[in-house]
Steps between C-alpha positions, in 0.01 A plus 500: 500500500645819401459842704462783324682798662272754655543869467397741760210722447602837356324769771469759259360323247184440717444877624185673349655740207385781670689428838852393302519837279370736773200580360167555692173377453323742249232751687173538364481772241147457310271812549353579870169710488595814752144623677302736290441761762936497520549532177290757483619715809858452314373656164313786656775529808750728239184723377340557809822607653600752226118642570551515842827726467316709271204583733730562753721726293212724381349466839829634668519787274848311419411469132321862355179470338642693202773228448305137539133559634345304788267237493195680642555763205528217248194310673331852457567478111387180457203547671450832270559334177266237580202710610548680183494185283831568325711252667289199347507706190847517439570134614279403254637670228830448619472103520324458135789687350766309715297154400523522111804643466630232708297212268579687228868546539544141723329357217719597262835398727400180580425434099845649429682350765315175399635523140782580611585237778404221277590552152864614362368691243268657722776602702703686221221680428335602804776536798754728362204764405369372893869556652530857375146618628546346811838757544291812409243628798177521445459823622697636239238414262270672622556825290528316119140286667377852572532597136397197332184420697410851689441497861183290486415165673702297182816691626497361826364194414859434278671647713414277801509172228865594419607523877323124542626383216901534508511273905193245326736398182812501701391249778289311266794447284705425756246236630417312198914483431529304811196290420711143528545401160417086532140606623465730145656190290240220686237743445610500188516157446159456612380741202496818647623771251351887460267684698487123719821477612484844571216527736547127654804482582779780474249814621418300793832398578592858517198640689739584807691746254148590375343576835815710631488646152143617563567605881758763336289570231227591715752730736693694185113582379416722784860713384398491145127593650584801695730616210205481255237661718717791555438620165169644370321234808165644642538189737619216619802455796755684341272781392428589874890439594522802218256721690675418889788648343340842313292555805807322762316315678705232650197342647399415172876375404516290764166308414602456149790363609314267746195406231814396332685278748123340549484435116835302530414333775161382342681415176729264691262357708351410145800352328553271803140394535555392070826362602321266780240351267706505160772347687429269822809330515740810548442517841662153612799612259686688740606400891349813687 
């Protein structure tokens, strides 16, 4: 009977990998809901501080009424335009002007950008003319719009569609160039061509560059909008900032100012209720 010769048992070989390389057991890092009612304190916690220091700067006499006015002036205003009727007035007219020129001018990014993104030829054609009236300001054209169009509602209707339209072709571009190429090719493959492949598959894989594209759309409007109604306006936002400052009345400034901060805020609560339903899945992408 032969013995075979025994080796010992290497140690090492039987530790867990994690204890042998001096690793640690990986924490959890999926997605933990945070309370709504904390989440909420922390979003308005920033605001509600900077309002506080106002009140009591104005209250204090620390900041003159003549340089920022107080919040019971502004209050005052508010409650002056609305008793008059104005204030709903000039939101109104104010938001339908923002709203087509930014689906007028988004419209035409997101085509371009589109084009652009997923075509070569498209891209020869469209981005260089894209590139160059993304470096000139859109303030600048206000004058040569001014002379083509007059100071009518079609003025500030193009104007506002050229301010959305420059950020809406640059992020859509940008999106459907990252779109990963083997999803376009098995789309593809599965007879997708055109207008199909377009709207299937590469728009909404780059609906997160869409949706931010559309958050900054929606914030370079209200520039382009109190730029237009500056000029030959009889209302709307920018019409009244126009009258604070012939009659300087910094109550009045201040509220515009505010109305405007409240318009961003809506617009982004907006985006980010479209970016919960369009896209469910974002939320468990990141550890928070």
């Amino acid at each position: 009977m032969t013995l075979e010769r025994v080796h010992p048992v290497d140690q090492t070989a039987t530790r867990p990998a994690d204890e042998s390389a001096g690793l640690e057991v990986p924490r959890f890092l999926g997605s933990r809901r945070r309370p709504a009612a904390l989440s909420a304190g922390v979003r308005i916690g920033v605001p509600l501080l900077l309002l506080l220091a106002w009140w009591y700067g104005a209250g204090s006499g620390r900041i003159p009424p003549d340089v920022l006015a107080g919040p019971a002036s502004v209050l005052a205003a508010l409650r002056e335009l609305a008793a008059t009727g104005q204030l709903a007035e000039y939101l109104l007219a104010s938001a339908q002007r923002a709203g087509l020129g930014v689906l007028v001018g988004g419209g035409i990014g997101l085509l371009l950008g589109v084009a652009a993104g997923i075509s070569a030829l498209g891209e020869e054609l469209v981005d260089p003319t894209m590139q160059m009236m993304r470096a000139v300001p859109f303030l600048a054209l206000v004058p040569l719009f001014i002379s083509w169009f007059g100071v009518g509602e079609t003025f500030k209707i193009v104007l506002i569609a050229v301010a959305a339209a420059i950020p809406m072709y640059a992020y859509t571009y940008l999106g459907v160039r990252n779109v990963d190429r083997k999803v376009v090719e098995a789309a593809r493959g599965f007879g997708l061509r055109g207008h199909r492949l377009a709207l299937g598959v590469i728009i909404p894989s780059a609906l997160p560059n869409i949706l931010m594209a559309l958050r900054i759309c929606l914030s370079v409007s209200l520039t382009g909008l109190i730029a237009a109604e500056q000029v030959g306006a009889t209302e709307g936002i920018g019409y009244l900032v126009t009258l604070a400052q012939q009659y300087f009345r910094p109550d009045y400034m201040v509220l515009c100012i505010l109305i405007y901060a409240v318009l961003g805020l809506v617009f982004d609560a907006v985006i980010r209720l479209v970016e919960r339903l369009a896209m469910p899945w974002r939320g468990h992408v990141v550890a928070r």
